[in-house]
Structure formats: structure tokens, C-alpha cells
C-alpha positions as CSV (number, residue, x, y, z in Angstrom):
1,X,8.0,-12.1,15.0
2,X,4.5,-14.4,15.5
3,X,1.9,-13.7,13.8
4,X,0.0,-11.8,16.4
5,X,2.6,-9.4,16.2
6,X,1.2,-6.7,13.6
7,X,4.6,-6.1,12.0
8,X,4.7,-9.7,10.5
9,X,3.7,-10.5,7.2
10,X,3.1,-8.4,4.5
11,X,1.7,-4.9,5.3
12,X,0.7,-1.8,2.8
13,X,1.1,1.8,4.0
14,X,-1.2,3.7,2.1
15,X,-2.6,7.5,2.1
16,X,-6.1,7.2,3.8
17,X,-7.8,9.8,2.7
18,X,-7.2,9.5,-1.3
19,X,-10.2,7.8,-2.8
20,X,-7.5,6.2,-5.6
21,X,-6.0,4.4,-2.5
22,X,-8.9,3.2,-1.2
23,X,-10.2,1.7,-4.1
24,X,-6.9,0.4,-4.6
25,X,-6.9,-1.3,-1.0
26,X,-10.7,-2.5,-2.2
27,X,-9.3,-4.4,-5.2
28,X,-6.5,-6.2,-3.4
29,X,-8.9,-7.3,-0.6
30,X,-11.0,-8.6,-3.4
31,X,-8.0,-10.3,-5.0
32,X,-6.3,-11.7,-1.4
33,X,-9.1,-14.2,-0.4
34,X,-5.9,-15.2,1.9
35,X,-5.6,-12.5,3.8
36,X,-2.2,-12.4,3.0
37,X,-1.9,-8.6,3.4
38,X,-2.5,-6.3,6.5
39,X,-3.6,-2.8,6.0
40,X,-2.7,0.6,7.7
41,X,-2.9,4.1,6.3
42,X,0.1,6.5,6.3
43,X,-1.4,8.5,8.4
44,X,-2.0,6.4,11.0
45,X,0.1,6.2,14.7
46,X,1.5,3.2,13.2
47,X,1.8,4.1,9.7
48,X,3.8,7.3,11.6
49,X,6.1,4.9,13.1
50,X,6.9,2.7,10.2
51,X,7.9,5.6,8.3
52,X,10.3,6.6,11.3
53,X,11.8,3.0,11.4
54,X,12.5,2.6,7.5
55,X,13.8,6.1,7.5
56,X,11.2,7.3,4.8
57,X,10.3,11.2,4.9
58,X,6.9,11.9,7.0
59,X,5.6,13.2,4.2
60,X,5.4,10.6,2.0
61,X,1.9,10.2,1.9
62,X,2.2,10.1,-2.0
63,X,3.3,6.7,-1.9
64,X,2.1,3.2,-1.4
65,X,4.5,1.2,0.8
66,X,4.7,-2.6,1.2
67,X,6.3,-3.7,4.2
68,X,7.5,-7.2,3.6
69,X,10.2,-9.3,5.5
70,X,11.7,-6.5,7.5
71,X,12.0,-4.8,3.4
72,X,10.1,-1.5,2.5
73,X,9.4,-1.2,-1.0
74,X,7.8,2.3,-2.5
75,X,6.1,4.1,-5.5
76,X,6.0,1.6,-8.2
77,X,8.3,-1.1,-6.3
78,X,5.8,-1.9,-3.9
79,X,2.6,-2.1,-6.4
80,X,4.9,-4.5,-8.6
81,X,5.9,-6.2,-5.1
82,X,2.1,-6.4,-4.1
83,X,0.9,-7.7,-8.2
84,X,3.7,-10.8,-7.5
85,X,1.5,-12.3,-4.4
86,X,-2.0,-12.1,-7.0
87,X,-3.3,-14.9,-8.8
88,X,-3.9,-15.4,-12.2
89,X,-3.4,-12.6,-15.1
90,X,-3.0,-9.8,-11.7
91,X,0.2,-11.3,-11.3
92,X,1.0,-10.5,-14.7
93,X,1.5,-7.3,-13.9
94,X,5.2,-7.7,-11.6
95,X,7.2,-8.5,-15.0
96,X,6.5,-4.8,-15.6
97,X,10.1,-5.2,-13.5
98,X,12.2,-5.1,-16.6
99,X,11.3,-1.7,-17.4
100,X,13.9,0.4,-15.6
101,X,12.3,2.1,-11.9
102,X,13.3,5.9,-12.7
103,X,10.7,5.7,-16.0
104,X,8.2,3.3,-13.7
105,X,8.8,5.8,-10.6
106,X,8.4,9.1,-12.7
107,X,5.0,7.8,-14.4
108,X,3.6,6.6,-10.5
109,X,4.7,10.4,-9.0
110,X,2.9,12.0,-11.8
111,X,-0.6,9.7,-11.2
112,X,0.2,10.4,-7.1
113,X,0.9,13.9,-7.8
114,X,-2.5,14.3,-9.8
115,X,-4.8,11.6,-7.1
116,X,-6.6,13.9,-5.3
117,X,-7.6,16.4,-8.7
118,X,-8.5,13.1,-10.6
119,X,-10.0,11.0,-8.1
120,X,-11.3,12.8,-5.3
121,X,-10.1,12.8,-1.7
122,X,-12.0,11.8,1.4
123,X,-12.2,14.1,4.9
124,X,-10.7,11.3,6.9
125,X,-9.8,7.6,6.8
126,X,-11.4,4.5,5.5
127,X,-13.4,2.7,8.3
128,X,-13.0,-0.9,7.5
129,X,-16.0,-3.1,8.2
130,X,-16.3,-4.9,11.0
131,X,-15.1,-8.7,8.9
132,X,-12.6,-6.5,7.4
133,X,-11.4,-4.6,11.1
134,X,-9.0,-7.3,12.0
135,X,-6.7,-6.8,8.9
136,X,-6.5,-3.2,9.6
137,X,-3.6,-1.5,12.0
138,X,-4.2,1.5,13.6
């Protein structure tokens, strides 16, 4: 795939209307002055699609997905997965590997579970600014 193509890279699925998520997708545009990571939320055409093609439930909107090299990762995989492209003391965070997935999973569903009662929830997507538009996928 080049690079034009929107699939390539490194690409993070994430539910569009939570206010966690979107502060989360604020913090790793902050921390990715590479542009390393594309953005598009789950419930998005594309998003739609994605979850069609890695054969993950439509309704997953409680997860954060990283598409990377043709690989989905979810729950607490892909945050890990997303920590190990930081720099500095963020990177820190992907050695949190070693503890087994089921406990790092079951402590992710019950934050995702809780988002919208504990941080809010928007009426529809993020609009990314117009500097920010071009790592967005629709």
C-alpha cells in the first residue's frame, strides 16, 4: 500500500462521541509530533468497514483499535501498542505487557464500560481542525 492510501501506516479506531476518547486522541496528537498515527472514529463509513475486514463485532464501540501492518490490536493491546511508538517516559507505559491481557482487558472493559457516566459523551463526532483534517479518515 503507498502512503496516500489511508489504510497504510498506523491508524486508531476510536468511539467518537466519548469525551474519554477524544481527549485520549488529543494527548497522542500532542505526543506524535510525527504524525505517525492516522485517526478515524468507530463510527465512521470507514471505521464501519475496518471492523467488517478484521472480523470485529459492529458494536465494539467500547474499544480503541490500532490498525497496524495489516494487524488489529484491541482493549488494552492496542493502547500498549500505541504507548510503544511514544517517546520518552510515555513509552514507558508498553512494558505493562508482562502483566497477563485477561487482568489488563478486564480492568480496560470496566473504565470503557463506565466512559460515558465518568467522562461525559458528546452528541456527535470530533471535528478535527483544519491542520489536524488531513490525519483524519472519514
Amino acid at each position: 500500500m503507498g502512503s496516500s492510501d489511508p489504510v497504510s501506516g498506523k491508524i486508531i479506531l476510536f468511539d467518537g462521541v466519548c469525551n474519554l476518547c477524544n481527549s485520549s486522541i488529543q494527548f497522542i496528537i500532542r505526543h506524535d509530533p510525527e504524525s505517525q498515527f492516522k485517526f478515524a472514529a468507530l463510527q465512521s463509513t470507514f471505521g464501519r468497514e475496518q471492523l467488517m475486514k478484521f472480523g470485529i463485532e459492529q458494536d465494539a464501540l467500547s474499544s480503541v483499535i490500532l490498525i497496524r501492518d495489516g494487524v488489529a490490536f484491541q482493549r488494552s493491546d492496542a493502547a500498549l501498542e500505541i504507548a510503544r511508538d511514544f517517546k520518552g517516559m510515555w513509552r514507558g507505559l508498553y512494558y505493562s505487557k508482562i502483566i497477563p491481557r485477561f487482568f489488563r482487558d478486564w480492568i480496560y472493559d470496566r473504565i470503557a464500560k463506565n466512559r460515558y457516566s465518568l467522562f461525559g459523551k458528546r452528541d456527535e463526532c470530533m471535528i478535527p481542525t483544519p491542520d489536524l483534517k488531513a490525519r483524519f479518515i472519514f
